[in-house]
C-alpha positions in Angstrom: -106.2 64.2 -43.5 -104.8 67.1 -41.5 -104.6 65.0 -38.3 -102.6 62.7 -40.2 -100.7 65.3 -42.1 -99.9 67.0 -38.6 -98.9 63.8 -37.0 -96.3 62.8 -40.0 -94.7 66.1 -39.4 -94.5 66.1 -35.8 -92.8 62.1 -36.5 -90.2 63.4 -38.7 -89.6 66.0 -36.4 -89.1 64.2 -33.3 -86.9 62.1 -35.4 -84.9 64.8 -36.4 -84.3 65.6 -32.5 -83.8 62.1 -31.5 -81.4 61.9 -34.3 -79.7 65.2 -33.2 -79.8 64.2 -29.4 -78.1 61.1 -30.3 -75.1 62.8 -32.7 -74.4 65.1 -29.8 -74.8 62.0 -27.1 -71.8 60.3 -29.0 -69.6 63.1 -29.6 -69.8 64.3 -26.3 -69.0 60.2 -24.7 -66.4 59.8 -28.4 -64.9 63.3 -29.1 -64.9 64.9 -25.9 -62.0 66.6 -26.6 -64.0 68.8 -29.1 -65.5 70.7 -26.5 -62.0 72.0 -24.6 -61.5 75.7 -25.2 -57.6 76.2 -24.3 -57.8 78.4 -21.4 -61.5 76.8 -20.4 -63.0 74.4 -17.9 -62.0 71.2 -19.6 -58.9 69.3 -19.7 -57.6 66.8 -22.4 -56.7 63.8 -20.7 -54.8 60.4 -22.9 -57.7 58.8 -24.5 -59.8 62.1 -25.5 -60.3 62.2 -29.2 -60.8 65.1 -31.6 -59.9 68.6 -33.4 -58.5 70.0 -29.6 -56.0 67.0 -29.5 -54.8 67.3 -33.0 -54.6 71.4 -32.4 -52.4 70.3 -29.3 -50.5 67.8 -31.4 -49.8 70.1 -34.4 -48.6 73.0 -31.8 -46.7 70.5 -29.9 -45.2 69.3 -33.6 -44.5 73.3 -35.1 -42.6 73.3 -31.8 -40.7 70.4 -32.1 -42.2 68.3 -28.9 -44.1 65.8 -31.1 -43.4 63.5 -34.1 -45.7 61.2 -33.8 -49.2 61.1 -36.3 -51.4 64.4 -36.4 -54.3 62.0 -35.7 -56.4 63.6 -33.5 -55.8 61.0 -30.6 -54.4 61.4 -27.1 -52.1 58.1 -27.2 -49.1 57.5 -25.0 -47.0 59.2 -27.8 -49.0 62.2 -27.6 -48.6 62.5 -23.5 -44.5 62.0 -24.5 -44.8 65.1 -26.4 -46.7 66.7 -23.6 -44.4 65.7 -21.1 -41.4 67.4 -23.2 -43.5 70.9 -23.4 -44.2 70.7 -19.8 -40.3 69.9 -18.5 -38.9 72.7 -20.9 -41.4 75.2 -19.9 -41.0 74.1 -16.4 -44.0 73.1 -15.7 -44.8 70.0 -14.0 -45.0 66.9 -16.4 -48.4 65.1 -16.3 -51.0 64.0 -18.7 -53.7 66.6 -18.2 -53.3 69.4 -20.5 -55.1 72.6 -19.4 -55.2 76.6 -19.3 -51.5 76.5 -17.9 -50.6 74.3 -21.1 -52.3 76.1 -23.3 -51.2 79.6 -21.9 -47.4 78.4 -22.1 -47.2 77.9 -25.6 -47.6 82.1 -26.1 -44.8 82.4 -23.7 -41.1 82.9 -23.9 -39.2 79.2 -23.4 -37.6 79.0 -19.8 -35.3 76.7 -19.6 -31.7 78.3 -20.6 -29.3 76.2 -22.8 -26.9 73.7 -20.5 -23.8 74.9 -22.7 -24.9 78.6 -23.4 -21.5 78.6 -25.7 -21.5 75.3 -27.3 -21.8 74.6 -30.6 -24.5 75.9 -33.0 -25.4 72.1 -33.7 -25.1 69.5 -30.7 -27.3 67.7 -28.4 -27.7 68.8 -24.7 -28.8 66.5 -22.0 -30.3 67.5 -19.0 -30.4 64.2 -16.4 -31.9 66.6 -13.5 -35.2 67.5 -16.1 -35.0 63.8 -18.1 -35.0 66.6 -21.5 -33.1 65.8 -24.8 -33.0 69.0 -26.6 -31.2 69.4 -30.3 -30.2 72.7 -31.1 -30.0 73.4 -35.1 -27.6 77.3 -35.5 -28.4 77.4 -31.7 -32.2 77.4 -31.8 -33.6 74.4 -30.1 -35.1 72.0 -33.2 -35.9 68.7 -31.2 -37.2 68.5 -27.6 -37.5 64.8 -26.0 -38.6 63.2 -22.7 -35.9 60.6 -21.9 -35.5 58.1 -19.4 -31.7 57.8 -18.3 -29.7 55.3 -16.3 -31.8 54.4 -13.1 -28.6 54.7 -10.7 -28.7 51.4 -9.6 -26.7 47.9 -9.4 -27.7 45.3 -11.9 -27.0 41.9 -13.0 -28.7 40.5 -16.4 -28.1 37.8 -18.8 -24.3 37.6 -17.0 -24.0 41.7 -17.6 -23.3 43.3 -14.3 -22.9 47.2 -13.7 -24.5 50.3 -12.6 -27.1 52.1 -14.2 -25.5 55.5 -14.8 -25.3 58.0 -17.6 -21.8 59.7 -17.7 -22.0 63.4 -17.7 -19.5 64.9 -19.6 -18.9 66.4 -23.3 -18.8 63.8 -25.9 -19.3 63.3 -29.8 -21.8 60.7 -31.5 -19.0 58.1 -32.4 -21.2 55.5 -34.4 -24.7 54.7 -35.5 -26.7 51.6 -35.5 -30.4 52.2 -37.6 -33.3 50.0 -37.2 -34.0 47.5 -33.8 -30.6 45.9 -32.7 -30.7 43.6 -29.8 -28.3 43.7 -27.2 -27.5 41.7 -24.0 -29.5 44.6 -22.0 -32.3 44.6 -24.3 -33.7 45.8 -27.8 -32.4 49.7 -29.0 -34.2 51.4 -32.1 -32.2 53.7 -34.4 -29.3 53.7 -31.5 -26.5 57.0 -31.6 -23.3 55.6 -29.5 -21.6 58.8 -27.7 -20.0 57.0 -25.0 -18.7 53.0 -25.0 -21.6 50.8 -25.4 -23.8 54.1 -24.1 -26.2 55.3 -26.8 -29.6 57.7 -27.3 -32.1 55.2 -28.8 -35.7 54.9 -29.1 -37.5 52.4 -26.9 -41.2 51.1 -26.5 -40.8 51.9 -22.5 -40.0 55.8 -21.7 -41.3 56.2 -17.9 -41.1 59.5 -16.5 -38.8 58.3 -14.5 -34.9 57.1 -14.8 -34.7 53.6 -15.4 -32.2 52.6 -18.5 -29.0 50.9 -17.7 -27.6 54.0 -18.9 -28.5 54.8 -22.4 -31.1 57.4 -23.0 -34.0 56.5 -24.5 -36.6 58.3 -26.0 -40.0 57.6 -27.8 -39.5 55.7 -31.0 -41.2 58.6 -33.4 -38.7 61.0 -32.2 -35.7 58.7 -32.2 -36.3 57.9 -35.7 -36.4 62.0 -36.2 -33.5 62.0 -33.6 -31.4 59.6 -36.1 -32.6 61.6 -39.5 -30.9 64.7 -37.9 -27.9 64.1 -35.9 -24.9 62.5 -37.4 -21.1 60.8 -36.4 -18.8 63.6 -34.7 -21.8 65.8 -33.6 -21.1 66.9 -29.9 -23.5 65.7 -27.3 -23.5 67.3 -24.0 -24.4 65.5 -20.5 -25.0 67.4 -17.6 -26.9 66.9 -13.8 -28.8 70.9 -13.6 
């Protein structure tokens, strides 16, 4: 009776372990991310999972890098958002977020306004960073990776021209919500500023320049790019 009393218990309890051993086995190969400590050894990477990512989402959000969903997942909008905190604190833009990420977000902003005495509401920008930034009673509101015109000669669907984005001071002159197709290619929740030149949101934002010369930006924050900036409001291009 006791040996089989004793041996019950000392079942239940290995299963207990083996149960707990197995818990922590998932979480560490599922939720990773759980176990970064901003300013410790480990590094979110696109495709961790957990509470770290949606801290880093919701600080990247409160900031106005990130509009995408406060999911707890690393996806490629996610790394956008990182991508816009790392440019405008001048860091350099990659995936990995770590101490230095985590460090900048107590730290003053960097980057100085590209029209220190422009108007208390415009858009600025900056083709030398690939950074959108919206400035709401001169306080930046919206911060976007973009992808501008790729500087080179093309020819598509009988459209030939180069790939440039004008630099200059101009005013959003007419809006086009929703996906509109165009000889160059689809445009989500397109703001014209210049001719047939327009800040839209597109499924393909590399970190590099490669529009025909629109400037497009992830599709979560071009639809909160379009909720906020309306006809007449000045836009300002510049290469700094």
């Amino acid at each position: 009776m006791d040996r089989t009393d004793t041996a019950g218990r000392t079942d239940r309890v290995d299963r207990a372990e083996a149960d707990r051993a197995d818990k922590t086995d998932k979480t560490d190969k599922v939720d990773r991310a759980d176990k970064a400590v901003p300013g410790g050894v480990v590094v979110l990477r696109p495709g961790d999972r957990g509470e770290t990512v949606r801290r880093l989402q919701e600080r990247l959000h409160r900031n106005g890098y990130y509009f995408g969903r406060l999911n707890g997942v690393y996806d490629e909008q996610t790394k956008f958002g990182v991508w816009a905190f790392q440019k405008h604190r001048h860091l350099r833009p990659q995936g990995a977020v770590g101490p230095e990420v985590w460090r900048a977000f107590d730290r003053p902003v960097r980057m100085k306004p590209l029209v220190p005495r422009g108007e208390a509401d415009r858009v600025e920008i900056n083709l030398r960073y690939q950074l959108l930034v919206v400035y709401r009673h001169r306080r930046p509101a919206l911060i976007s990776h973009v992808s501008t015109g790729a500087r080179v000669n093309y020819c598509e669907n009988g459209h030939c021209g180069n790939a440039i984005t004008p630099t200059g001071d101009f005013h959003v002159t007419s809006r086009a919500p929703g996906w509109t197709e165009g000889p160059l290619g689809t445009m989500y929740d397109s703001l014209y500023f210049v001719g047939g030149i327009a800040m839209h949101g597109s499924s393909k934002v590399p970190l590099r320049p490669a529009s025909h010369g629109c400037v497009r930006l992830p599709l979560p924050t071009s639809k909160r790019l379009f909720d906020m900036v309306k006809i007449g409001e000045p836009v300002y291009v510049r290469e700094k």
